[in-house]
C-alpha positions as CSV (number, residue, x, y, z in Angstrom):
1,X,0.0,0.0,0.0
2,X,3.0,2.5,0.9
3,X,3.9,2.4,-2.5
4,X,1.1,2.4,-4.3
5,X,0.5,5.7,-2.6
6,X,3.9,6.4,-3.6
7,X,3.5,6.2,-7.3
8,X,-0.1,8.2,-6.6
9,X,1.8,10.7,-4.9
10,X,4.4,11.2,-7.9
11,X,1.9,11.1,-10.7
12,X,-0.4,13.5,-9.0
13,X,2.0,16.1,-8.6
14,X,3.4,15.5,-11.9
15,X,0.1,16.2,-13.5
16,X,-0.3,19.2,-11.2
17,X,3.3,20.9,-12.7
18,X,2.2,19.5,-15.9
19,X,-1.6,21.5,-16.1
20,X,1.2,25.0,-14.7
21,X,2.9,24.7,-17.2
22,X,0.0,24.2,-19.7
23,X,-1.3,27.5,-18.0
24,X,1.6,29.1,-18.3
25,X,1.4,28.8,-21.7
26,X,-2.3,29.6,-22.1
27,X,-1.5,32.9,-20.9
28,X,1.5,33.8,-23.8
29,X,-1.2,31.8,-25.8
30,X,-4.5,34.3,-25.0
31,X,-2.7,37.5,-25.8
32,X,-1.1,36.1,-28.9
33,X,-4.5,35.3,-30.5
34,X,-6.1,38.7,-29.1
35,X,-3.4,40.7,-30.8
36,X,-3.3,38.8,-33.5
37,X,-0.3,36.8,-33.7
38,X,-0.6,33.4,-35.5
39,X,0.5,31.0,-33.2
40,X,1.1,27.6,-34.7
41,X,1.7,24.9,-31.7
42,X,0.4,24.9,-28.1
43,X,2.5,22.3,-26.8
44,X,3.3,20.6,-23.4
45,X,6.3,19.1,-23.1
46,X,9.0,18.4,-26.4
47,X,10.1,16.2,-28.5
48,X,8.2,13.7,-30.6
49,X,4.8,14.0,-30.8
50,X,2.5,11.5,-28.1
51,X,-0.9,13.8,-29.3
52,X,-2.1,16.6,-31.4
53,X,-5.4,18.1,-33.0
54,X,-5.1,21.1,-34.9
55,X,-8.2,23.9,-34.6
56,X,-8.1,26.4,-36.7
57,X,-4.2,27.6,-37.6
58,X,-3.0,26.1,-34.0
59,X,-2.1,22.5,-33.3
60,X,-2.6,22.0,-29.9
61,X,-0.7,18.6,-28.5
62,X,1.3,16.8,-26.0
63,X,4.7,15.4,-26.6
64,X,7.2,12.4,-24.9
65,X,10.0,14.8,-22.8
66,X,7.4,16.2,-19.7
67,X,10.2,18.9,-18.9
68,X,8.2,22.4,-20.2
69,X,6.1,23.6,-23.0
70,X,5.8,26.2,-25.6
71,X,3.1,28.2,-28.0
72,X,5.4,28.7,-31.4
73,X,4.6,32.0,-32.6
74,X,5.5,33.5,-36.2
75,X,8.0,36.5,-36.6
76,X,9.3,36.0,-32.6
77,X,12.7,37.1,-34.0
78,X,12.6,39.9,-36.4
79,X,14.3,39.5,-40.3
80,X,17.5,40.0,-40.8
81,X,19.9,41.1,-44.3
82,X,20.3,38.0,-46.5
83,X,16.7,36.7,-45.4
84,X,14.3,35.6,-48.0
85,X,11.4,38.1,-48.9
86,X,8.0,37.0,-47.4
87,X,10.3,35.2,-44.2
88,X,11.1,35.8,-40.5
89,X,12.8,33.5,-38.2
90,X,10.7,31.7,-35.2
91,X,11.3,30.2,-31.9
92,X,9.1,29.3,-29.3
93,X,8.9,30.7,-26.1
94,X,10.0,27.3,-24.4
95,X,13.9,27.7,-23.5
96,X,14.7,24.0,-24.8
97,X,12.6,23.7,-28.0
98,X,14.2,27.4,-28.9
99,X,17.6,25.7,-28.8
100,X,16.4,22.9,-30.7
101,X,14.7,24.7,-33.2
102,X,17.8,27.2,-33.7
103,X,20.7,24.1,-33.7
104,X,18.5,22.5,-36.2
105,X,18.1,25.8,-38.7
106,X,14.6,25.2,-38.7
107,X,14.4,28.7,-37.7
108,X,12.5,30.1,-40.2
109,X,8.7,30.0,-41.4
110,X,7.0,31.3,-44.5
111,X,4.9,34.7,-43.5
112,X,1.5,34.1,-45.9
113,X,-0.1,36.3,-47.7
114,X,-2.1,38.9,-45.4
115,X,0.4,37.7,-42.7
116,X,2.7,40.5,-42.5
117,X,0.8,42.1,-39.6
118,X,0.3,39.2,-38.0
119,X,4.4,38.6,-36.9
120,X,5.3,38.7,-33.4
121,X,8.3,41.4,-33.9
122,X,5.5,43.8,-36.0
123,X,3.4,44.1,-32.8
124,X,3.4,47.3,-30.6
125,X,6.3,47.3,-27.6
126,X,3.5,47.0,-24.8
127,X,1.8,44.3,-27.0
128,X,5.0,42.1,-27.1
129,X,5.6,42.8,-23.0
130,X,2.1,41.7,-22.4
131,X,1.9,38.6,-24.6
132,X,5.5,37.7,-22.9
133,X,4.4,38.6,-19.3
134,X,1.5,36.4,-19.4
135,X,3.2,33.2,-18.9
136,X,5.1,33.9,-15.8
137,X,2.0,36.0,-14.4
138,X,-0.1,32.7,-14.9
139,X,2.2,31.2,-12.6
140,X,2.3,33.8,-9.9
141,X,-1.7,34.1,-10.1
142,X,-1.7,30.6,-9.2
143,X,1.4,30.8,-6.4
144,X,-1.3,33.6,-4.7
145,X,-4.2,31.0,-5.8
146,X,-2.6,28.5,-3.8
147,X,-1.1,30.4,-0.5
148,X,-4.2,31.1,-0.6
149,X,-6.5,27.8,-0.6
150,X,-3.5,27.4,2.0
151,X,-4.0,29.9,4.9
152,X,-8.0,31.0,3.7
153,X,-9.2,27.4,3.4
154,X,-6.9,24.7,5.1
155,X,-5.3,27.2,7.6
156,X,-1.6,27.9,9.3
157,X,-0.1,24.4,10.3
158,X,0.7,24.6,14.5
159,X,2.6,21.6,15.8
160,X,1.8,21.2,19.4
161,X,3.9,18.3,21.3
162,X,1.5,16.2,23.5
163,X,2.5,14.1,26.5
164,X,2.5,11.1,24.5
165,X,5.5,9.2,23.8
166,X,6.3,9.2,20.1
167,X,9.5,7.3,19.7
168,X,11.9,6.0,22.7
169,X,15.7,6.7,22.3
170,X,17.2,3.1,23.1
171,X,20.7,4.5,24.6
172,X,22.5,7.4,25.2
173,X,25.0,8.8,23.1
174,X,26.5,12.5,22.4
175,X,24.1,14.5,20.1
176,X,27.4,14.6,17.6
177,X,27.6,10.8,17.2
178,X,23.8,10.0,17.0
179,X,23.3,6.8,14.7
180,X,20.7,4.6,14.1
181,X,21.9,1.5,15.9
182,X,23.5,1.7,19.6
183,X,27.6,1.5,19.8
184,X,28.9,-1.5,22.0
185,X,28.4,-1.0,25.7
186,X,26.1,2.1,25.1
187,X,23.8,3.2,28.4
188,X,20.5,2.5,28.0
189,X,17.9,5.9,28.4
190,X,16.2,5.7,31.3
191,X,12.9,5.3,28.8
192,X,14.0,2.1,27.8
193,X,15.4,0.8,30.5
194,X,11.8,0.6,32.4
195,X,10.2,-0.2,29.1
196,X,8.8,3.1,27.7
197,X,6.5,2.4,24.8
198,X,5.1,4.8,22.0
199,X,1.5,5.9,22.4
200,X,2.2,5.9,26.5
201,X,0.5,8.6,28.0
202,X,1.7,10.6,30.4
203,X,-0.6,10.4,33.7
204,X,1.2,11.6,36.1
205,X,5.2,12.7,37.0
206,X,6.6,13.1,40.4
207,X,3.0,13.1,41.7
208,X,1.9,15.9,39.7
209,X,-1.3,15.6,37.1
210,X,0.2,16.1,33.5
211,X,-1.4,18.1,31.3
212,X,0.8,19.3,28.8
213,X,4.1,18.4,27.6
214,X,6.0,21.6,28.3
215,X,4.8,21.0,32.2
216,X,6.5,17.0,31.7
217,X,9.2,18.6,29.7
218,X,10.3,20.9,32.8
219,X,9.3,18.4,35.3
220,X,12.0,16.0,33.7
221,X,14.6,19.0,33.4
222,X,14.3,19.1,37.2
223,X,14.1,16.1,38.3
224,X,18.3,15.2,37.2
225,X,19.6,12.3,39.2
226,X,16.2,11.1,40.5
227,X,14.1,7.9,40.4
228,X,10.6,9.2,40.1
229,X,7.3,7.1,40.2
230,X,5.3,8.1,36.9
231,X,2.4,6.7,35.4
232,X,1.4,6.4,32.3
233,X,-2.1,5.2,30.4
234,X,-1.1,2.3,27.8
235,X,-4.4,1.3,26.1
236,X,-6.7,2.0,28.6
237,X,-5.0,1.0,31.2
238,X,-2.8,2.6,34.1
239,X,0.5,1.5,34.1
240,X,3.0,2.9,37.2
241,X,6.4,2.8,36.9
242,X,9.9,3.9,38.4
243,X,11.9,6.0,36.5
244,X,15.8,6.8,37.0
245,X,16.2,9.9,35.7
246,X,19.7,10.2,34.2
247,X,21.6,13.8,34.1
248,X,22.8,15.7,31.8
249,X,24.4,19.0,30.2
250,X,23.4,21.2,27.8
251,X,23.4,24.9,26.6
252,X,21.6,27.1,29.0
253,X,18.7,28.5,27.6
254,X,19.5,32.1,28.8
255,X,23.3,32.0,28.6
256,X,24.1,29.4,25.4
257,X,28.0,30.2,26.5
258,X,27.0,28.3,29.8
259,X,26.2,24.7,30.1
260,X,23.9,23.7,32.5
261,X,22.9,20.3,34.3
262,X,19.1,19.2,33.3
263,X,17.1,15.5,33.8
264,X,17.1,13.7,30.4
265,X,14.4,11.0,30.2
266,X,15.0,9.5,26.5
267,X,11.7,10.0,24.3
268,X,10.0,12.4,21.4
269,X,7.2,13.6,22.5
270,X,4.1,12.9,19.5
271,X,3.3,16.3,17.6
272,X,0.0,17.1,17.1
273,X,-0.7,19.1,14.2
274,X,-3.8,22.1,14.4
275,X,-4.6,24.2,11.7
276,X,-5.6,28.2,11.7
277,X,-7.5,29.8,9.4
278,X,-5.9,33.2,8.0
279,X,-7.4,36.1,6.2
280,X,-6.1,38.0,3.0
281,X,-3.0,39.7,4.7
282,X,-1.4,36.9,5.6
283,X,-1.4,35.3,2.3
284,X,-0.4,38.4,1.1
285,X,2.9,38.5,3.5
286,X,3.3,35.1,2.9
287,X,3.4,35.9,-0.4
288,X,5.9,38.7,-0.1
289,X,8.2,37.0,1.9
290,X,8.4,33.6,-0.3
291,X,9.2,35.8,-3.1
292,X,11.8,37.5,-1.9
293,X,13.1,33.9,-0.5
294,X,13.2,32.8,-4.1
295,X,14.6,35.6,-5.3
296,X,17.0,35.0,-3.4
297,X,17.5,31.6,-4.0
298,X,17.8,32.9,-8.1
299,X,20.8,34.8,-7.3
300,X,22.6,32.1,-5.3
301,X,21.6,29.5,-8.1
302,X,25.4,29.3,-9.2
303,X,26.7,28.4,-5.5
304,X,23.6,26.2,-4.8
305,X,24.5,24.5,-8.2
306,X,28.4,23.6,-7.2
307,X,26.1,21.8,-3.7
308,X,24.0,19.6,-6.1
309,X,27.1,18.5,-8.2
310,X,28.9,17.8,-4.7
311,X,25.6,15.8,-3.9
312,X,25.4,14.1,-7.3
313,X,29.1,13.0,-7.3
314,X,30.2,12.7,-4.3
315,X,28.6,12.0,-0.2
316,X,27.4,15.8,0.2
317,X,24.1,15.4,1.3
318,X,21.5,17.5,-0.6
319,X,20.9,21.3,0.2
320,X,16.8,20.8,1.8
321,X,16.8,24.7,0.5
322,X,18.6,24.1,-2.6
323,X,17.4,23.9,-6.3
324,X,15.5,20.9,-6.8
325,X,13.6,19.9,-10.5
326,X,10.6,18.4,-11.7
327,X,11.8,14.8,-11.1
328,X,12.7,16.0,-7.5
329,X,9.7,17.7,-6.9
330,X,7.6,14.9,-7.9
331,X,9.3,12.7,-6.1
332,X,8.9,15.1,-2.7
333,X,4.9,14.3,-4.0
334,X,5.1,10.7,-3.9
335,X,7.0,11.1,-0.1
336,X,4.2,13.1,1.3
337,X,1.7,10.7,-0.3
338,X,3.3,7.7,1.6
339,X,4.3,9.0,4.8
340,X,2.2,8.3,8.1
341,X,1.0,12.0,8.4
342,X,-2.5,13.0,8.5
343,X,-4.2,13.6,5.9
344,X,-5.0,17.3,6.6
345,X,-1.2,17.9,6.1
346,X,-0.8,16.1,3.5
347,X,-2.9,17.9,1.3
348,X,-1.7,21.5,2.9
349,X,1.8,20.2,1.8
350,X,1.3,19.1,-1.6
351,X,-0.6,22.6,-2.0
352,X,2.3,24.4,-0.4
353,X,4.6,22.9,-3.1
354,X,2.6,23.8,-5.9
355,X,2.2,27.1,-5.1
356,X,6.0,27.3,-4.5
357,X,7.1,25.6,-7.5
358,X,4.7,27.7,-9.5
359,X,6.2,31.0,-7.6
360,X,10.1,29.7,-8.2
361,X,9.0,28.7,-12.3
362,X,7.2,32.7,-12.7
363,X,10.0,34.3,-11.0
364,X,12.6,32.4,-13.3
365,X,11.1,33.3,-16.1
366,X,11.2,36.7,-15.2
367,X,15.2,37.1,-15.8
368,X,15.9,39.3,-18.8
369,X,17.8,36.7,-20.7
370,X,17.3,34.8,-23.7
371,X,15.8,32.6,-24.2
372,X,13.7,33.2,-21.3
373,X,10.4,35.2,-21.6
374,X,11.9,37.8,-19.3
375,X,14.8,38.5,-22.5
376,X,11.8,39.4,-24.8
377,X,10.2,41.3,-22.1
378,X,13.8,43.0,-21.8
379,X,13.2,43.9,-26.3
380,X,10.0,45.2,-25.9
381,X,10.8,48.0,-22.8
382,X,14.1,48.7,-24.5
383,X,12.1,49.4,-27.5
384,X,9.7,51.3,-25.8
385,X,12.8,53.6,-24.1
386,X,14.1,54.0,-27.7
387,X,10.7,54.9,-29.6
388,X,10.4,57.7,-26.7
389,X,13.6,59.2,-26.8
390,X,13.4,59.0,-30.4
391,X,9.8,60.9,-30.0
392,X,11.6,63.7,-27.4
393,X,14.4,64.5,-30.1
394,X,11.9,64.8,-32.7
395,X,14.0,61.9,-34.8
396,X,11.9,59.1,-36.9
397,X,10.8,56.2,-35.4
398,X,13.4,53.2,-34.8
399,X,11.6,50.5,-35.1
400,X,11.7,47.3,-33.3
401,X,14.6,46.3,-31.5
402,X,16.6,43.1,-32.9
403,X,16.4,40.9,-29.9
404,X,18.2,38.0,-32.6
405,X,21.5,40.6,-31.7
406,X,21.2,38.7,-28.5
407,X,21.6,35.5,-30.1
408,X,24.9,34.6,-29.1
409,X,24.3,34.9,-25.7
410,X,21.1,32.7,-25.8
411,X,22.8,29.9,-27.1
412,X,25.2,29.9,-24.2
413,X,22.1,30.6,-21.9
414,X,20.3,27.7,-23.4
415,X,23.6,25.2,-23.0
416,X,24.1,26.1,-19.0
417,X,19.9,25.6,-18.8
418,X,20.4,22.1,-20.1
419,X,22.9,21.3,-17.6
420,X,21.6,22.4,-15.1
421,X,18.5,20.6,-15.7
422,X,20.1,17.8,-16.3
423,X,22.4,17.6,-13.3
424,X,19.1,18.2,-10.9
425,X,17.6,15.6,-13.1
426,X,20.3,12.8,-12.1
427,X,20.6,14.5,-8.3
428,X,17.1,14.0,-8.0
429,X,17.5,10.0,-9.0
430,X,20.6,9.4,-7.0
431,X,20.5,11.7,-4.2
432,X,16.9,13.0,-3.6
433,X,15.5,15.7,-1.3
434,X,13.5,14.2,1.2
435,X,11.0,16.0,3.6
436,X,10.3,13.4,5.8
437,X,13.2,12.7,7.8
């Protein structure tokens, strides 16, 4: 059953990134047809073909490679000298199948007759920065869509340790050399020595009534070098035992330069997980703040990058904030599907990714490079600068800026975007992120 919820888990969340990025490119898609482009393809993914229907002048379909999409647009790159008449170059605004399409020559695409208004690169400045905008403002609509469904409808996750014994350390051991299995010779924790089981409930301690865990927490703390009778309820029944609790030192909670001598008992206490429902403003800051977290991230995507090869190649373990792709994130799907949490949380998680993912993929997008829709958005206002200085010095009208110029530099874009992708590709086979432990 664990892994059938597994592979549930991993297809659901693929199809969730997949129907993103499908949105992603309905919004270049929308404004294209309203100002008239002719768009070709509306594709999800690259490669062969798997599906396709055309309607109209568009063939909309689904292809093999599940790593992106694109709408293919006429005239996205502008003629140049040495063209034929009646032809403009064309990519597509997905990254990969731009690279393809260019290292193949298969760049150009025969304007028809009654077309030549109908070119991407003929469009008005603001036209071209809307059409490229909507894709990454699909994804951020649906980051605030789901913060939202979030906070507003599932509600801010509290963890709240109860006086229930989750798991029982078996020995005691520095914090430094914790490991799975108990050295040679190792003490026993006073928890399993008297036979401490999970899902005991704490009764009573020292005599005292427990009610919460932080009043058992500090009740242990002072109770170093004591055996102290405590009860506990084990499936409905009392069950009294003597504890010897052990001592020992660790950072003082006001002074961390001091070490002080506290009771240690040997368990985790069970976490129980209660949700809050939040207004507008908090999704809102939550919003802020995760954007300017992956923002962040962006900038730091070189150094992060050098962590995943480390990770890849060698025993680093992976970077839990690091860059992660859609192999990875899927995979972090399938996790929360299988793990013993509630329900509740599982869902609040898998929404919390998507609206992540789909606030990381907008943002992205968003850098003014080629081939990345942010690059085009970069023609279209340096276009708009130009026509207006142009207009203030009373000189004619330039034109449309030449974006191809910019070739060069896309190509070497495109060649560190496919290894990237492919090196968080294999990290996320051989050395996945996990977020359960």
């Amino acid at each position: 059953m664990e892994w059938l919820l597994w592979v549930a888990g991993v297809l659901g969340f693929f199809l969730c990134l997949m129907g993103s990025i499908a949105l992603h490119e309905l919004g270049h898609f929308s404004f294209a047809k309203k100002f008239g482009v002719r768009t070709t393809q509306f594709m999800v993914g690259f490669g062969p073909t798997m599906w396709s229907r055309t309607k109209g002048e568009t063939e909309y379909g689904i292809k093999w490679i599940p790593l992106g999409g694109y709408i293919r647009m006429i005239g996205m790159l502008p003629p140049r000298k040495g063209d034929a008449p009646g032809q403009v170059r064309q990519v597509s605004t997905g990254p990969w199948q731009g690279l393809i399409e260019s290292a193949r020559g298969a760049a150009l695409e025969e304007v028809r007759p009654g077309d030549e208004n109908r070119v991407f690169y003929a469009k008005k400045w603001w036209q071209k920065l809307t059409i490229m905008f909507a894709g990454p403002a699909m994804n951020l609509v649906l980051a605030v869509l789901f913060f939202a469904i979030l906070l507003m409808g599932i509600g801010q996750e509290n963890r709240v340790a109860r006086p229930v014994v989750s798991t029982v350390s078996a020995c005691v051991v520095p914090a430094a050399q914790a490991t799975a299995k108990c050295p040679a010779g190792a003490t026993p924790t006073p928890a399993a020595k008297v036979g401490l089981k999970p899902g005991d409930h704490f009764v009573s301690f020292a005599g005292q009534r427990i009610e919460s865990y932080t009043q058992l927490q500090t009740l242990i703390r002072d109770s170093a070098g004591k055996t102290v009778p405590l009860v506990v309820d084990r499936g409905g029944r009392q069950v009294n035992l003597q504890v010897p609790i052990i001592e020992n030192r660790m950072p003082d909670l006001k002074d961390e330069s001091k070490t002080v001598t506290v009771g240690f008992l040997g368990i985790t206490p069970f976490q129980e997980y209660t949700y809050e429902r939040q207004g507008p403003v908090a999704v809102a800051e939550q919003f802020g703040s995760m954007t300017a977290h992956t923002a962040g991230a962006l900038v730091r995507m070189p150094q992060k990058m050098v962590g995943v090869w480390q990770a890849a190649f060698g025993d680093q373990k992976r970077d839990p904030n690091g860059p992660v792709g859609v192999v990875g994130v899927s995979r972090m799907g399938g996790e929360v599907a299988a793990s013993d949490w509630p329900a509740k949380r599982k869902i609040a998680i898998f929404i919390g990714l998507l609206g992540s993912i789909n606030l990381a993929v907008g943002l992205f997008n968003l850098v003014p490079l080629l081939p990345l829709d942010g690059g085009h958005m970069a023609g279209a206002l340096l276009e708009a600068v130009k026509k207006l200085f142009a207009r203030l010095a009373g000189r004619p009208d330039p034109g449309y800026v030449d974006v191809a110029k910019a070739l060069p530099l896309t190509y070497v874009m495109a060649v560190i975007m496919i290894v990237m992708g492919g090196l968080l590709i294999y990290a996320d086979l051989v050395n996945p992120i996990k977020i359960t432990g």
